[in-house]
N, C-alpha and C positions, 0 to 999 in steps of 0.2 A: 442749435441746442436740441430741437425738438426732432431734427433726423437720427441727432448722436443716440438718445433716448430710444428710439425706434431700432433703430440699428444694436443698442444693446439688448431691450427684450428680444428680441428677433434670432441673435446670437447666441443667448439665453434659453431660449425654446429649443435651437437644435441643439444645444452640448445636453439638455435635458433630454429631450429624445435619442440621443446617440448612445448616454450613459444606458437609459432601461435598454434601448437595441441589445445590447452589450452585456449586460445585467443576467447572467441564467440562474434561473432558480436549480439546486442541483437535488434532482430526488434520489432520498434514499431507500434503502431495502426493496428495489422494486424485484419483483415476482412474475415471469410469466410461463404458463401453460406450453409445454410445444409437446409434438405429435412423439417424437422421439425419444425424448428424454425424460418425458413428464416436468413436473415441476422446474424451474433451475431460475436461478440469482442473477437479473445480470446490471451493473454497474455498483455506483457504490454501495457498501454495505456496511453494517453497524455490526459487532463482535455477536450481538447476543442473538441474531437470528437465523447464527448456525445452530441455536439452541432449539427450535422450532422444526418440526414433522415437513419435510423429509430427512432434513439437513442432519440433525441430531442424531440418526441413526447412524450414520459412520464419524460425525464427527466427535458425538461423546466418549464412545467406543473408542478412539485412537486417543485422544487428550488424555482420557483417564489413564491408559494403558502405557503409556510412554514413559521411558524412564531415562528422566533429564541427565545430561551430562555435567555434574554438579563442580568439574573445576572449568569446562569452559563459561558455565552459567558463572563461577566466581570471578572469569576474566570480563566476561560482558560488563557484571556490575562494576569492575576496577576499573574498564576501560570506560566506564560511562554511556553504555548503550541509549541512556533516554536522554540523552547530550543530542540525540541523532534524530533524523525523519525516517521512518518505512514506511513504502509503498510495495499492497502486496496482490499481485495480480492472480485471478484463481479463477478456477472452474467449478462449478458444485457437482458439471457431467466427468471431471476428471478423477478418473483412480489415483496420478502422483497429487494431485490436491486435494484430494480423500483422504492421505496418508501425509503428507506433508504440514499443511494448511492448519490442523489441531494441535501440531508437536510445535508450529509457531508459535500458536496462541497460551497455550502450555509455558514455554519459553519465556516470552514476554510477562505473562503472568506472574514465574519467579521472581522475574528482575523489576519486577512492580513499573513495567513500563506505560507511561502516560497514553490512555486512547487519545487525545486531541495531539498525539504524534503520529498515528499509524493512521492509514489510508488503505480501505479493503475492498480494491472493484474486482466485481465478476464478472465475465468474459464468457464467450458462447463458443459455437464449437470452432469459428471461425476465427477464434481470437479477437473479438470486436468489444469494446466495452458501451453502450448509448450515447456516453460524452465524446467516444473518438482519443480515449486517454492513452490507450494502445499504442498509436503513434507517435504519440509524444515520445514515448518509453521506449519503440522500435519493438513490443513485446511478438515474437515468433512461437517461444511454450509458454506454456503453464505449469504447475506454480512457477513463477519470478517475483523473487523478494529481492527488492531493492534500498539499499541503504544512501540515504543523504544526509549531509552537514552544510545549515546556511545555502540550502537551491542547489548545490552541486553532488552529483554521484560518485559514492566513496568504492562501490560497490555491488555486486550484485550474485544471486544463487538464482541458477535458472534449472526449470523443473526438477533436481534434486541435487542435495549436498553431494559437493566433491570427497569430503568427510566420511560421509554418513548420517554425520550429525550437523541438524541446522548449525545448533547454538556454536561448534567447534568453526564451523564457517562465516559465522557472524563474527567472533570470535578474532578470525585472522583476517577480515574483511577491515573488523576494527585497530588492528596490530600496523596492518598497512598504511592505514590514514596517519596513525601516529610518529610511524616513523617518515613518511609526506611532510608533516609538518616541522619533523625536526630537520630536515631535510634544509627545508625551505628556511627554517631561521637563521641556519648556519650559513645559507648561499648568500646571505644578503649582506 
């Protein structure tokens, strides 16, 4: 009895130690200095600290000035765009994510989409994110906005709409899953 006992703290200690191993704290808004580019964002990041010098300077400027595409924005909302996960890969050294990356946030904003859906890492010139998220994704440019439902990819806009327009690409990103699913009910 008293090895069994030994034997389970023991067991006990390493699933405890293997979980914190395992465990990463994930920081956000990080910020570093480089010789190049000055300022720039790299891994995850919160919406509101594009609002912050340097970031703000082109990205208030595009969000403001954008002017939404108000029946693909009424398909997002019919097709249920916050039904969905984005993940959105950006650069703050990129000019298409200078101009891309605020007409999202614009977008999602109409459609009153949930922040604890969206996911916004920044990426360096190398396309590296600090968590290594990049490969998960196989991300090659920048911006790539990627859409999921339930863990799987329904979709994806890599460094600029086929459209023109994000939301019109979200839009038929979202058309295609739908008809996916009819698909599938009827094969069964």
């Amino acid at each position: 009895m008293k090895k069994l006992i030994t034997n389970i703290v023991i067991v006990s200690g390493l699933v405890l130690t293997a979980q914190q191993f395992h465990a990463q704290k994930v920081v956000v808004n990080r910020e570093v200095e480089t010789t190049n580019d000055g300022k720039m964002l790299l891994g995850n990041q919160l919406k509101e600290q594009f609002l912050k010098a340097p970031y703000a300077d082109w990205y208030v400027k595009e969000h403001d000035e954008y002017a939404l595409d108000q029946k693909a924005i009424g398909e997002l909302k019919k097709d249920k765009i916050n039904s969905y996960s984005i993940t959105v890969f950006m650069g703050t050294w990129c000019e298409d994510s200078h101009r891309d990356f605020p007409r999202l946030m614009k977008i999602l904003e109409e459609v009153k989409y949930p922040d604890n859906k969206l996911t916004i890492i920044a990426v360096n010139r190398k396309k590296e994110a600090p968590g290594g998220e990049e490969g998960l994704y196989n991300i090659q440019k920048v911006p790539t906005i990627i859409v999921q439902k339930y863990g799987k990819e329904i979709g994806r806009i890599i460094e600029m709409p086929t459209s023109g327009y994000i939301e019109r690409d979200l839009a038929d990103i979202l058309k295609k899953d739908d008809k996916s699913v009819i698909k599938e009910i009827f094969n069964k």
